[in-house]
C-alpha positions as CSV (number, residue, x, y, z in Angstrom):
1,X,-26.9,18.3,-21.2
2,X,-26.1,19.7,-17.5
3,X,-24.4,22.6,-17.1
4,X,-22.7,23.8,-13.9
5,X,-24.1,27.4,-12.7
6,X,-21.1,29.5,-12.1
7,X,-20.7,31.5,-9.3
8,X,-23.0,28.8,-7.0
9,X,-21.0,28.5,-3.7
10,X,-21.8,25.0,-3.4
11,X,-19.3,24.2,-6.1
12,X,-16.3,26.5,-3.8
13,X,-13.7,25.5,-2.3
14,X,-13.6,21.6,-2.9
15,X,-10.6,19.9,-3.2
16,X,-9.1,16.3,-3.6
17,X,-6.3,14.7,-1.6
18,X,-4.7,11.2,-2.9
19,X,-3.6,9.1,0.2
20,X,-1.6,6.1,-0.2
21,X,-1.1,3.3,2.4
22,X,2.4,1.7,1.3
23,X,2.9,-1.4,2.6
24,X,6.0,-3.5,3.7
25,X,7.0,-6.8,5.3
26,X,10.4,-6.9,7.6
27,X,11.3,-10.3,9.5
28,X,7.5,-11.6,9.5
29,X,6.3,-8.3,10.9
30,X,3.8,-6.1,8.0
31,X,4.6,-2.3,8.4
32,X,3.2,0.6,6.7
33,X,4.9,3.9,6.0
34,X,4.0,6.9,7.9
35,X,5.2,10.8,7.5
36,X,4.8,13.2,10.3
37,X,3.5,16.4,9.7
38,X,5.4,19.3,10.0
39,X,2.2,21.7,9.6
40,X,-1.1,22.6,10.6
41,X,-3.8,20.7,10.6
42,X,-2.5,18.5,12.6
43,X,1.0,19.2,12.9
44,X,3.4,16.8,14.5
45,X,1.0,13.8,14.0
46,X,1.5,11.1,11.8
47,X,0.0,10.2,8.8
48,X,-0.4,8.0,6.2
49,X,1.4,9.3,2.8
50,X,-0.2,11.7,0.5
51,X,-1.5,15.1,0.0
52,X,-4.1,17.7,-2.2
53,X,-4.3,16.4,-6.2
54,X,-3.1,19.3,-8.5
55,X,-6.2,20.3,-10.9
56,X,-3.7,19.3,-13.8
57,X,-3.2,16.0,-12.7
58,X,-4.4,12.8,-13.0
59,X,-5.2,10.5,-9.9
60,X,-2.3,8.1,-10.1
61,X,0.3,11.0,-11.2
62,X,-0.9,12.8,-8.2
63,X,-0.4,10.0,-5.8
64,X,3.0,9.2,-7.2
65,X,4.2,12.3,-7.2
66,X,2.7,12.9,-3.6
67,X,5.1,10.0,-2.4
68,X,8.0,10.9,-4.0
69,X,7.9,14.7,-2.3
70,X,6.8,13.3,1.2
71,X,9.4,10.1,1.3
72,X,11.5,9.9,-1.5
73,X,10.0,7.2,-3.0
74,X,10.1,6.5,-7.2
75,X,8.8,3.5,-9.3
76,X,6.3,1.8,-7.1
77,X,3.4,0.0,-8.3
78,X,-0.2,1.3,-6.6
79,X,-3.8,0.2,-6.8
80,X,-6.9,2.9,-6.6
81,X,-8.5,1.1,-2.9
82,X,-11.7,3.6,-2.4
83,X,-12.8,6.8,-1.7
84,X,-13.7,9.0,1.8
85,X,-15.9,12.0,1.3
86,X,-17.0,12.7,4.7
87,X,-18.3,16.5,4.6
88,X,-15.9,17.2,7.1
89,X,-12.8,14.8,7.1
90,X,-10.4,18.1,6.4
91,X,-10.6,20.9,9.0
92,X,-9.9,23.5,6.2
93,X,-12.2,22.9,3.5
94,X,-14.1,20.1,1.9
95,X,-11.6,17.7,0.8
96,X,-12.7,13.7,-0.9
97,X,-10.1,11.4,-0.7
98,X,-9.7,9.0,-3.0
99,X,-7.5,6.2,-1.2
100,X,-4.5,4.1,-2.9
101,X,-2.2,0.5,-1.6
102,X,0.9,-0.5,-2.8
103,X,4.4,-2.5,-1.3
104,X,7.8,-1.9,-1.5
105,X,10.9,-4.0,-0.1
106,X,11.7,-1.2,2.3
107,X,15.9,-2.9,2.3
108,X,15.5,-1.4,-1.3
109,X,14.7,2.0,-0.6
110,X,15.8,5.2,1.4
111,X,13.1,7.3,3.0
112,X,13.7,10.9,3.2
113,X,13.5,12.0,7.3
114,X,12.8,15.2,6.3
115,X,11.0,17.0,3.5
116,X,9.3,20.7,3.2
117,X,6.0,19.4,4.5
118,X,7.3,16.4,6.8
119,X,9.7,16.1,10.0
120,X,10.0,12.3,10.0
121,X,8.9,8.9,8.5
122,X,9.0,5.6,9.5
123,X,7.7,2.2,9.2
124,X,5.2,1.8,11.4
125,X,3.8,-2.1,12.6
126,X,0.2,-2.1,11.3
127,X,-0.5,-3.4,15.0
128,X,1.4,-0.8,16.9
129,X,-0.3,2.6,14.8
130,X,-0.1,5.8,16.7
131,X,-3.1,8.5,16.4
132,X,-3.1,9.0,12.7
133,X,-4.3,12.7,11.5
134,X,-7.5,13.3,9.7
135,X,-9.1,10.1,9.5
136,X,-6.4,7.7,8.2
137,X,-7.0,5.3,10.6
138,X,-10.1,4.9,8.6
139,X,-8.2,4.5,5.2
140,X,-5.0,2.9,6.7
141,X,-7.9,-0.2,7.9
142,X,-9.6,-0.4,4.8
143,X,-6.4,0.0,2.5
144,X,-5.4,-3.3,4.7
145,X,-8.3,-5.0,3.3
146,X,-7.2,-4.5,0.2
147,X,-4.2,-5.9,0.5
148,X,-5.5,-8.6,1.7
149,X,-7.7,-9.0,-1.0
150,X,-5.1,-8.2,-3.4
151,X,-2.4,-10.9,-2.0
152,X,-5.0,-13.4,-2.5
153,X,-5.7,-12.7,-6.4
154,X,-2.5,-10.7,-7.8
155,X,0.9,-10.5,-8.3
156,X,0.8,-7.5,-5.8
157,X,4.0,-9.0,-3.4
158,X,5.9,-9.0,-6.7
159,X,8.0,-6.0,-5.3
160,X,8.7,-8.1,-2.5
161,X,10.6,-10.7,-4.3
162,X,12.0,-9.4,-7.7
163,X,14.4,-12.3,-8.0
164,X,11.9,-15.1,-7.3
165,X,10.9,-16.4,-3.9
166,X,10.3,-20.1,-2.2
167,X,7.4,-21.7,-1.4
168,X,8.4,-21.2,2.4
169,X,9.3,-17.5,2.2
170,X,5.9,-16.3,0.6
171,X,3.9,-18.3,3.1
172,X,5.6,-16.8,5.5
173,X,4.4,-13.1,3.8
174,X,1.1,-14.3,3.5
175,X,0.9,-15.7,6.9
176,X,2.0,-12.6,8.3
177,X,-0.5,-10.2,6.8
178,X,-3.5,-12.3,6.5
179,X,-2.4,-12.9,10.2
180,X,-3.5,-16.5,9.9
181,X,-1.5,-20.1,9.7
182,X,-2.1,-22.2,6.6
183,X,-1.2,-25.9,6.5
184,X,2.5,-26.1,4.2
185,X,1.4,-29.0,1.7
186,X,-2.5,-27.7,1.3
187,X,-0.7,-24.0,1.0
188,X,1.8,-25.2,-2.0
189,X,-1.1,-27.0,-3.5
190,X,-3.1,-23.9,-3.5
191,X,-1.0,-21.6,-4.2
192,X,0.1,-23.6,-7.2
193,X,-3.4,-24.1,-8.7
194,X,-4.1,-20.6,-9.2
195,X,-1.3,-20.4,-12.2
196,X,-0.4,-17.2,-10.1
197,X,3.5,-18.1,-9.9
198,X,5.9,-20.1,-12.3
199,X,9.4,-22.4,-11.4
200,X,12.3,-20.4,-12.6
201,X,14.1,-23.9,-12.6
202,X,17.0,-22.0,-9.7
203,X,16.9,-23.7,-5.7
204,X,18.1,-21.8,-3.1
205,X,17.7,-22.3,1.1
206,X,15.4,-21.0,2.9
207,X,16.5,-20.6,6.8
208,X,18.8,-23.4,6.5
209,X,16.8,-25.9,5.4
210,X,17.5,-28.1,2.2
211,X,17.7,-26.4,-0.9
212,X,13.9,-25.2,-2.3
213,X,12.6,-24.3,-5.8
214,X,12.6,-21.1,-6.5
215,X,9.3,-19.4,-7.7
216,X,8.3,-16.0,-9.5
217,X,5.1,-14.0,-9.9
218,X,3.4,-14.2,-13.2
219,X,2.2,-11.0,-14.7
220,X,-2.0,-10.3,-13.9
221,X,-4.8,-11.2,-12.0
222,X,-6.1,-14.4,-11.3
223,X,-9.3,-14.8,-13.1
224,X,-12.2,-16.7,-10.8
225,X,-9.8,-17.8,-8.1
226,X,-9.0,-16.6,-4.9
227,X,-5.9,-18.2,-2.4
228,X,-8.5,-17.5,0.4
């Protein structure tokens, strides 16, 4: 067994923040959720949400409650993306981040403007991202390849489209943030083979054209297969 020598100063003043990129898609365009900060380091720059971990707290709890204080946020659904532990990434001390993704429908939701720690937030086009603080460019770029990764494998656009989706619409999302053009007949053949979505026997139209089947996510992964 290992013990830990107390009183070592190598062990001091270590800390965890939990930094979550939360994702949306409005008319075709992806966004992600930014906070500006109303404190130093960096105050008055934008960053991506999240903040230090409580030593109480687990990592998920942390994150969740971190985006709740800083936007208001309850109830959303996010997946551990990676971890940054450059010596120093934090100014004040040594500080790993451990990194998380997750979407929203951001018509569902109000962000708060203002909390004790932020002056603003707003949903940012992921190709129009202003100087982020610390090094959340970093994180905002891999947490994208996550998502990425994750549309391509899991029910993670669920949130999206609670009430079922067409063929159309979700090619359309997936279009828009793997930033590439899929043929529509090899796309619905795809998409179909993976047993990722299920009819909910419901049409609806999709900008106006003839009525379309309407789809839902199945709960899970997709085991071996990949969309891309």
């Amino acid at each position: 067994m290992i013990y830990v020598k107390l009183g070592n100063s190598l062990y001091e003043k270590q800390g965890i923040h939990v930094i979550s990129s939360i994702f949306t898609v409005e008319n075709g365009i992806t966004k992600v959720l930014l906070i500006e900060r109303s404190y130093e380091p960096y105050k008055g720059m934008w960053a991506l949400v999240g903040g230090a971990l409580y030593n109480n707290e687990d990592l998920v709890v942390g994150a969740k409650r971190e985006i709740y204080e800083k936007t208001g946020i309850k109830d959303i659904d996010i997946y551990l993306s990676n971890v940054f532990g450059k010596v120093d990434r934090s100014p004040l001390m040594r500080m790993v981040a451990v990194s998380f993704i997750g979407v929203i429908d951001s018509a569902k939701v109000e962000i708060l403007k203002e909390t004790m720690s932020t002056s603003d937030a707003l949903w940012y086009p992921i190709d129009k991202i202003p100087n982020l603080a610390f090094d959340h460019v970093e994180i905002l770029n891999d947490g994208l390849e996550m998502l990425k990764k994750k549309i391509g494998e899991s029910d993670i656009l669920r949130a999206l489209y609670p009430n079922g989706f067409t063929i159309p619409e979700i090619q359309k999302v997936y279009e828009t943030v793997l930033n590439k053009q899929f043929d529509r007949r090899n796309f619905r053949k795809k998409l179909l083979s993976l047993d990722l979505i299920q009819d909910t026997n419901k049409t609806k139209n999709f900008m106006g054209n003839k009525p379309a089947k309407v789809y839902k996510f199945k709960t899970g992964n997709i085991k071996n297969k990949s969309l891309l």
